[in-house]
ROSE-4610 file (N, C-alpha, C; in Angstrom, 1 decimal, always signed):
// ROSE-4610
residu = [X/X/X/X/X/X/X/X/X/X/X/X/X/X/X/X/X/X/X/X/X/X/X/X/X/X/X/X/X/X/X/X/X/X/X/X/X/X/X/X/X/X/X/X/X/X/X/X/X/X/X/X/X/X/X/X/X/X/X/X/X/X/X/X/X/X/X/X/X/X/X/X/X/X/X/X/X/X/X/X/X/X/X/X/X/X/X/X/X/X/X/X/X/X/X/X/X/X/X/X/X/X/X/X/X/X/X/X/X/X/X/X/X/X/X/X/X/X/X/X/X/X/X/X/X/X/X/X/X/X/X/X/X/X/X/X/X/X/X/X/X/X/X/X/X/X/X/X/X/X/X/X/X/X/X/X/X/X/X/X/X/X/X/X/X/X/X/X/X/X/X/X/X/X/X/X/X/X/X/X/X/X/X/X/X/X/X/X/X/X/X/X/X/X/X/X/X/X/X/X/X/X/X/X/X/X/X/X/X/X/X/X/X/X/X/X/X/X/X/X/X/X/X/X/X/X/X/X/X/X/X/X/X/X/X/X/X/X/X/X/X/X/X/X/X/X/X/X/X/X/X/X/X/X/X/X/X/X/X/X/X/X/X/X/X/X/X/X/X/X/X/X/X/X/X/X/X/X/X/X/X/X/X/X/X/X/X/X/X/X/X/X/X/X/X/X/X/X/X/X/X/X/X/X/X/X/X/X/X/X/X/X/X/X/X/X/X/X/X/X/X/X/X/X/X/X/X/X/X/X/X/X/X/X/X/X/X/X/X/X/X/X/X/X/X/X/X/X/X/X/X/X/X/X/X/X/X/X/X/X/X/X/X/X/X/X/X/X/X/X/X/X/X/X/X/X/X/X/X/X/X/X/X/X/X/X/X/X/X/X/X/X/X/X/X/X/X/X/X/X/X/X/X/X/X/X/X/X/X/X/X/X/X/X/X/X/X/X/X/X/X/X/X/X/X/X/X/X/X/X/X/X/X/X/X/X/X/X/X/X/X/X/X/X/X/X/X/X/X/X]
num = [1/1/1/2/2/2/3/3/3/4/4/4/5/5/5/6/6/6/7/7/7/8/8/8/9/9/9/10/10/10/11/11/11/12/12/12/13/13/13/14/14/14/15/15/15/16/16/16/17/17/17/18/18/18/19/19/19/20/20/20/21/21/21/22/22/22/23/23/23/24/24/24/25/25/25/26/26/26/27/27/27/28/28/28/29/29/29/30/30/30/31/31/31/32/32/32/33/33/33/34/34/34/35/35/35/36/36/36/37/37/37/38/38/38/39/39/39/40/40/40/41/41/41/42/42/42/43/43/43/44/44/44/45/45/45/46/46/46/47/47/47/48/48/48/49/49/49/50/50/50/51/51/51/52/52/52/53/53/53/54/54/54/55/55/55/56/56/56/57/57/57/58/58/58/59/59/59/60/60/60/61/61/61/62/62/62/63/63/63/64/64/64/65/65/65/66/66/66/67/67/67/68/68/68/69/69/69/70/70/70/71/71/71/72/72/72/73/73/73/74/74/74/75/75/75/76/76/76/77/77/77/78/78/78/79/79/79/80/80/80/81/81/81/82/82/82/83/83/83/84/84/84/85/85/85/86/86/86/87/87/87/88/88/88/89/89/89/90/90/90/91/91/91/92/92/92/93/93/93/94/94/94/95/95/95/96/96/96/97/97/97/98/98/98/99/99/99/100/100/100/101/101/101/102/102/102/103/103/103/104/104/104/105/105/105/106/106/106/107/107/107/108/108/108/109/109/109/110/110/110/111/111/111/112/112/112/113/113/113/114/114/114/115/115/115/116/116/116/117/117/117/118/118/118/119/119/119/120/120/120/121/121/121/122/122/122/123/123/123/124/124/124/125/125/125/126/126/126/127/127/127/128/128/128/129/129/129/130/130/130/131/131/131/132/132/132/133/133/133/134/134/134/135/135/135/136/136/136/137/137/137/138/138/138/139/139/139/140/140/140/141/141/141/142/142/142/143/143/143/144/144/144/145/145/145/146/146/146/147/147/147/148/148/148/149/149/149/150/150/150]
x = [+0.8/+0.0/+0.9/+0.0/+0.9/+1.1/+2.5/+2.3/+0.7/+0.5/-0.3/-1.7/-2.3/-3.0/-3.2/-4.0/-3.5/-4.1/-3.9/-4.1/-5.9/-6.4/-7.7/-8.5/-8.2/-9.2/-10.2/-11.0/-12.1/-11.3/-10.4/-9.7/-9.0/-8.3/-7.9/-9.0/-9.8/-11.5/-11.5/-11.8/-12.7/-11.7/-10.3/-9.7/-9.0/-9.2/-8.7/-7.6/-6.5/-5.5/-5.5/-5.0/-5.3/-4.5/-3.2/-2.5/-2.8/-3.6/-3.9/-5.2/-5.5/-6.4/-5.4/-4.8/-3.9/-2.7/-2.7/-2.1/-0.6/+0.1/+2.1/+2.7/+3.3/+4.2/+5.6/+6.0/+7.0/+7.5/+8.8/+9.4/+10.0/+9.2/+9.2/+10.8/+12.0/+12.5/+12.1/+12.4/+12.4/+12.8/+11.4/+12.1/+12.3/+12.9/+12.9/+11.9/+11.1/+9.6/+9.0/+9.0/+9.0/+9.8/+11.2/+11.6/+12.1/+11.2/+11.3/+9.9/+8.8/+7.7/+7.6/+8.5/+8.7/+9.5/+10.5/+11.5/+10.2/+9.1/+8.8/+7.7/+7.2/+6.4/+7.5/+8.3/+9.3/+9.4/+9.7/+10.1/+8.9/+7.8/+6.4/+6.0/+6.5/+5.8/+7.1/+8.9/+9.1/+9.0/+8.7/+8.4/+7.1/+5.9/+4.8/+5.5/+6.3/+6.5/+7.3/+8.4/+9.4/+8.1/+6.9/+6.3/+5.6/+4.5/+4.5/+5.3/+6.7/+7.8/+7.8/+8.0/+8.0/+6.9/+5.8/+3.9/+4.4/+4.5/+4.4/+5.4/+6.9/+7.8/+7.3/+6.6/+5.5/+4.7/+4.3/+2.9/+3.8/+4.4/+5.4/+6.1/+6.7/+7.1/+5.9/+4.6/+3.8/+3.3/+2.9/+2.1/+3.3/+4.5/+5.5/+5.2/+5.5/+5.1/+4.1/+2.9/+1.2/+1.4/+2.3/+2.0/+2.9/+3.9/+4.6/+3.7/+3.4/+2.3/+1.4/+0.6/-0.4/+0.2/+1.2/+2.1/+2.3/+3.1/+3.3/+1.9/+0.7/-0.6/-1.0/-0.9/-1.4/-0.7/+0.9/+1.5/+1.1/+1.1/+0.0/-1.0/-1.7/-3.3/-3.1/-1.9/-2.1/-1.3/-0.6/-0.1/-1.0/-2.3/-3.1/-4.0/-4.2/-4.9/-4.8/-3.3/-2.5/-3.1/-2.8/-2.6/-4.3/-4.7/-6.8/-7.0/-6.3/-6.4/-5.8/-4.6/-3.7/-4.4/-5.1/-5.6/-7.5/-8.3/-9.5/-8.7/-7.8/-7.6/-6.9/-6.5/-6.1/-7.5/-8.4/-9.5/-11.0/-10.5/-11.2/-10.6/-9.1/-8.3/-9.2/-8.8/-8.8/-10.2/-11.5/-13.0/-12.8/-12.7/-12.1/-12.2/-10.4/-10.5/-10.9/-11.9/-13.1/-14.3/-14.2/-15.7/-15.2/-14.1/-13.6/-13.6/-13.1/-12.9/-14.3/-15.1/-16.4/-17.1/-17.0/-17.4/-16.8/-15.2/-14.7/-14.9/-15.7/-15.8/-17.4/-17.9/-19.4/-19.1/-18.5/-18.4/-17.6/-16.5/-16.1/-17.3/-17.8/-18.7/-20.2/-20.1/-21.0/-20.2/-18.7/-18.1/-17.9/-18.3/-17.9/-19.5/-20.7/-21.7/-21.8/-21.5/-21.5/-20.8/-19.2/-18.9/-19.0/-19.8/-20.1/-21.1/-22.4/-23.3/-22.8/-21.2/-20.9/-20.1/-19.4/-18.9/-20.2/-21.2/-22.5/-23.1/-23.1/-22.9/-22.6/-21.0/-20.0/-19.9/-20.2/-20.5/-21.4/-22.7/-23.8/-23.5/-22.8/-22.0/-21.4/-20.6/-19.6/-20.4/-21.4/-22.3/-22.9/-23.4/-24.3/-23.7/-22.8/-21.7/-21.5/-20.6/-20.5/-21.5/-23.1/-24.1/-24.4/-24.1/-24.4/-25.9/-26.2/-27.6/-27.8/-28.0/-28.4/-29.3/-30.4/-31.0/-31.0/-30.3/-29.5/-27.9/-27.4/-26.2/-26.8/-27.7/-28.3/-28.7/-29.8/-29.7/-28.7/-27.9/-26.1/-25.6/-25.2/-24.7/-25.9/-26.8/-27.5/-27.4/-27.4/-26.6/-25.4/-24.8/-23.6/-23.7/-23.8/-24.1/-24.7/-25.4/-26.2/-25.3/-24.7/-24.0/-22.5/-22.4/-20.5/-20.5/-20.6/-20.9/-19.4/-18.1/-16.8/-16.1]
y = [-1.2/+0.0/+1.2/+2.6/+3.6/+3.9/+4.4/+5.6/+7.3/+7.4/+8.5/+8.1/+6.4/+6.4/+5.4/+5.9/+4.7/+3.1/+2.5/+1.3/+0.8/+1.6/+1.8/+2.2/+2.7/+4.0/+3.1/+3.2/+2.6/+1.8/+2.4/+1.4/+0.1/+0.3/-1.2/-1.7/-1.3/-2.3/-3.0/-2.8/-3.6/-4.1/-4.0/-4.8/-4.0/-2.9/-2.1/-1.6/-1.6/-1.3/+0.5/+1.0/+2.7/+3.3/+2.7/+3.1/+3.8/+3.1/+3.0/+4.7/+4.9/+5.9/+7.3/+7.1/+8.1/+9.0/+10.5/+11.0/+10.3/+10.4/+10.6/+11.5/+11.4/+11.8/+11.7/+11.6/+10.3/+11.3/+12.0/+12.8/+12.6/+13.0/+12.2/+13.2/+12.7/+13.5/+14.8/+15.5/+17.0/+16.5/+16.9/+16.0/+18.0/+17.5/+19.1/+20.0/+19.3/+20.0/+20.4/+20.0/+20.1/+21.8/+21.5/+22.4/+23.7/+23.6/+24.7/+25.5/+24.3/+25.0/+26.0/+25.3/+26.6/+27.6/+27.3/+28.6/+30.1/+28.9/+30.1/+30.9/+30.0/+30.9/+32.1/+31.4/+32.4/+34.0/+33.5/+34.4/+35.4/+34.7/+35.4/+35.8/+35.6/+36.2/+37.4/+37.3/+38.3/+39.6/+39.1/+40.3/+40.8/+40.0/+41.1/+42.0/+41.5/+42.2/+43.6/+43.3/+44.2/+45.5/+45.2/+45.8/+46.5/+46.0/+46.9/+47.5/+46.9/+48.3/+49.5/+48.9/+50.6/+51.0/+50.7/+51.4/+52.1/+51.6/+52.4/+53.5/+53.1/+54.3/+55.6/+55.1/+56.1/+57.0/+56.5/+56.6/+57.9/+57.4/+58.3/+59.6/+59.7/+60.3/+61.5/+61.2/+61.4/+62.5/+61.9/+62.5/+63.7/+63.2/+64.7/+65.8/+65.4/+66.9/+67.8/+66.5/+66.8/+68.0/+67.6/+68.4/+69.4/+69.4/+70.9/+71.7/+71.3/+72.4/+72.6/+72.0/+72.1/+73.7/+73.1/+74.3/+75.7/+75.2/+76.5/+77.0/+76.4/+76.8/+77.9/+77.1/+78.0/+79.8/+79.3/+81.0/+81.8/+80.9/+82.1/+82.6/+81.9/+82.7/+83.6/+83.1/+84.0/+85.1/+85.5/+87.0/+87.9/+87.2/+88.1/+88.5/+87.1/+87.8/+88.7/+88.6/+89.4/+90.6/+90.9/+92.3/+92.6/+91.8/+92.4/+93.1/+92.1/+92.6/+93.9/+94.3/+95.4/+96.1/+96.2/+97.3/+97.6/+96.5/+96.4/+97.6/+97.4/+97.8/+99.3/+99.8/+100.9/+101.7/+101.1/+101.5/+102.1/+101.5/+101.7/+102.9/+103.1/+104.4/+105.9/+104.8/+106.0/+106.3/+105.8/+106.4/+107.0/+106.7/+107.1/+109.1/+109.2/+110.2/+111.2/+110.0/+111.3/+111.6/+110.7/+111.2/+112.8/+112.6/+113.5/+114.9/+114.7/+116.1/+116.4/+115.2/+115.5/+116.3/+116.3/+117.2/+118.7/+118.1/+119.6/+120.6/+119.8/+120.7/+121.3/+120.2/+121.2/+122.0/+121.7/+123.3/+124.2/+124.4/+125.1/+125.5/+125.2/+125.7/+127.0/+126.0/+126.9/+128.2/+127.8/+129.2/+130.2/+129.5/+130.6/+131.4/+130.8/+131.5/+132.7/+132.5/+132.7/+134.3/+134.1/+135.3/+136.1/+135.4/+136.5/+137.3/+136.8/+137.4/+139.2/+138.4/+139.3/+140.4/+139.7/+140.9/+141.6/+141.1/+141.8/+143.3/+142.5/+143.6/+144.8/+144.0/+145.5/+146.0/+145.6/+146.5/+147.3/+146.9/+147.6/+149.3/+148.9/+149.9/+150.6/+150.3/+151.2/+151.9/+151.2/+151.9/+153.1/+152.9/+153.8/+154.6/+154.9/+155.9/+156.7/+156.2/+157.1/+157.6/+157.4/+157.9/+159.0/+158.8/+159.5/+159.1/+157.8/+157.3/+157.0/+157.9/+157.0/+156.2/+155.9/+154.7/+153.6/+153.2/+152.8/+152.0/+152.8/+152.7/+151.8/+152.6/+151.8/+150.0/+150.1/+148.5/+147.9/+148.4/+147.9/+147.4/+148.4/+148.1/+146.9/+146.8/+145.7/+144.6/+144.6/+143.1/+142.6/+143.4/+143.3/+142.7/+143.5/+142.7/+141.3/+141.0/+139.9/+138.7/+139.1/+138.2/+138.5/+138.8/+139.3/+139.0/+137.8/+137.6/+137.5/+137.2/+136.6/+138.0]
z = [+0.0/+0.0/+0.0/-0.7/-0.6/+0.9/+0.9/+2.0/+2.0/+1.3/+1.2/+1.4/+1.3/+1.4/+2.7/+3.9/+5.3/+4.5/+5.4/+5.4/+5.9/+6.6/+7.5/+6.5/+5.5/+4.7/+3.7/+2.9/+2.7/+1.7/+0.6/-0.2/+0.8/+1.5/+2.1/+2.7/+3.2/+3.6/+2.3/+1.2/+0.0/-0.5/-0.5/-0.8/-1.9/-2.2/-3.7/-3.4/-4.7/-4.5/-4.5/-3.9/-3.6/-4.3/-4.7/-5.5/-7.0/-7.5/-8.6/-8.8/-7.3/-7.7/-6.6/-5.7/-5.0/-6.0/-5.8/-6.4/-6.6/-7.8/-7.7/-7.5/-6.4/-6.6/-6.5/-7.1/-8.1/-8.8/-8.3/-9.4/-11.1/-12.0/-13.3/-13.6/-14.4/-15.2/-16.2/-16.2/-17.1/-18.6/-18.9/-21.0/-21.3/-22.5/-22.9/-23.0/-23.6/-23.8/-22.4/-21.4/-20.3/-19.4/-20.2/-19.9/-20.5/-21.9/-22.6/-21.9/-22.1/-21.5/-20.4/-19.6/-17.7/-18.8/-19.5/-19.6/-20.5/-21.3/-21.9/-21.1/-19.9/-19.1/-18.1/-17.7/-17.1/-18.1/-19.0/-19.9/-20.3/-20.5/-20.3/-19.2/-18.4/-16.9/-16.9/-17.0/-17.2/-18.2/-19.5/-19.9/-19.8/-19.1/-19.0/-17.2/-16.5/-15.9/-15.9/-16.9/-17.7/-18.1/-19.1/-19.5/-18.4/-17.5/-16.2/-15.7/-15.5/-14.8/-15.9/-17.0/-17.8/-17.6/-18.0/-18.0/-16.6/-15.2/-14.0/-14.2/-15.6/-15.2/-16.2/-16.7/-18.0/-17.1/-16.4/-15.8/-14.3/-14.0/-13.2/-13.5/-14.6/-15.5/-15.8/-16.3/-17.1/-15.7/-14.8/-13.7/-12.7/-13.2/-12.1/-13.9/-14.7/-15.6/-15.7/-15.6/-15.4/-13.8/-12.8/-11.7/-11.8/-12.5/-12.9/-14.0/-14.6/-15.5/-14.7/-14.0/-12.9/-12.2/-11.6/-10.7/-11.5/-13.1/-13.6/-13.9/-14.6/-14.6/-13.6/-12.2/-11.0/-11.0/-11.2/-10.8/-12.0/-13.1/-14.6/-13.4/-12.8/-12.7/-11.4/-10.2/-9.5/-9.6/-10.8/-11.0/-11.4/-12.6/-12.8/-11.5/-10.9/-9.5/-8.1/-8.3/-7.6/-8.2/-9.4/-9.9/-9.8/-10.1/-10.0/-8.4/-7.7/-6.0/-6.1/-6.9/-6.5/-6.9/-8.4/-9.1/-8.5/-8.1/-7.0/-6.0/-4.9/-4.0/-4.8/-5.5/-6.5/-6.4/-7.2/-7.6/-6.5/-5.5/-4.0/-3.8/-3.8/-3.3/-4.4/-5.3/-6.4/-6.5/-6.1/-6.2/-5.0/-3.7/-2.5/-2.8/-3.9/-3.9/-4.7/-5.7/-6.6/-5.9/-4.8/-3.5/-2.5/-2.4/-1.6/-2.8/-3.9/-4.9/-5.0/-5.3/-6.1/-4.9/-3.3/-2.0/-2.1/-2.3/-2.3/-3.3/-4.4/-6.1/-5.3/-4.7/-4.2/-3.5/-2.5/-1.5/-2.5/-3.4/-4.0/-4.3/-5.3/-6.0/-5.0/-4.3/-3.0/-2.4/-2.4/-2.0/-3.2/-4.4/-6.0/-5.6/-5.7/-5.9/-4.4/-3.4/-2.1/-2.2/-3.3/-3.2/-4.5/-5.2/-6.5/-6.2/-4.9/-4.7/-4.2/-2.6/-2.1/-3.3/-4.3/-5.3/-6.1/-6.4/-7.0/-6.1/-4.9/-3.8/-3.8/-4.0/-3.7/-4.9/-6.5/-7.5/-7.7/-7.0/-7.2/-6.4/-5.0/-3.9/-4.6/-5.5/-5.7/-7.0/-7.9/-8.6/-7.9/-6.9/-6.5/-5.8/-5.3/-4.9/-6.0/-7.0/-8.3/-9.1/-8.7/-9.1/-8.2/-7.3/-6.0/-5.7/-5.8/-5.6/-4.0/-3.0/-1.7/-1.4/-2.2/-2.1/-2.4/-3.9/-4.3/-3.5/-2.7/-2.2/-0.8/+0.0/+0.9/+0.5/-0.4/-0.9/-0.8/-1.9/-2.1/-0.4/+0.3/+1.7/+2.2/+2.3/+2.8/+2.3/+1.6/+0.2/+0.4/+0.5/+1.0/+2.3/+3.6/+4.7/+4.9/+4.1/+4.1/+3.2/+2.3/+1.3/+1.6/+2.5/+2.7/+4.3/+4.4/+6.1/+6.8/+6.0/+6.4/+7.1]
């Protein structure tokens, strides 16, 4: 009986030889064909591995450029954004100080009419003096007082 298969087991009950159905293993000689066959799986298992190592060294390669353009991409966009913030924050200053002129052009303006009244005034005065108008001259001085308050 084999060793692999006990002696107790259902084949030695009935009397069958177990041999005849128990695996070999019984180291056969390596015929060539045999041993071309491993060499060409070898050889096939190396070069689909060869080919994965390049594909991953592709793929490596491929994705540090992809992230440098990425990178140079981003500094493109943040100079113009830089400069939008500079010229935004520019542009805040600069309405800033067309609010301020556009106040100081009104009170200018309020102090032009303010003293043309008081020069109207004093021409009418000095009219009515050279007329020798005292009624005339009276108006004048009260116009004056009223429009020449400084």
């Amino acid at each position: 009986m084999s060793r692999f298969v006990p002696e107790h087991s259902a084949y030695a009950r009935f009397g069958v030889d177990a041999t005849a159905f128990s695996p070999k293993f019984i180291r056969l000689k390596d015929t060539k064909e045999q041993r071309a066959g491993r060499r060409g799986a070898v050889v096939s298992l190396a070069v689909a591995f060869g080919v994965l190592v390049a594909a991953t060294a592709l793929f490596v390669v491929l994705y540090v450029q992809q992230q440098n353009d990425i990178s140079q991409l981003a500094e493109r966009i943040d100079t113009p954004e830089r400069s939008i913030t500079d010229r935004t924050a520019r542009l805040g200053t600069v309405k800033s100080t067309v609010e301020e002129l556009r106040a100081e052009q009104s009170r200018l303006t309020t102090t032009n009419t303010e003293m043309r009244a008081c020069a109207t005034a004093n021409k009418d005065s000095i009219a009515a003096v050279q007329r020798a108008d005292k009624a005339a001259f009276d108006a004048a001085i009260t116009k004056f007082f009223i429009n020449c308050r400084r």
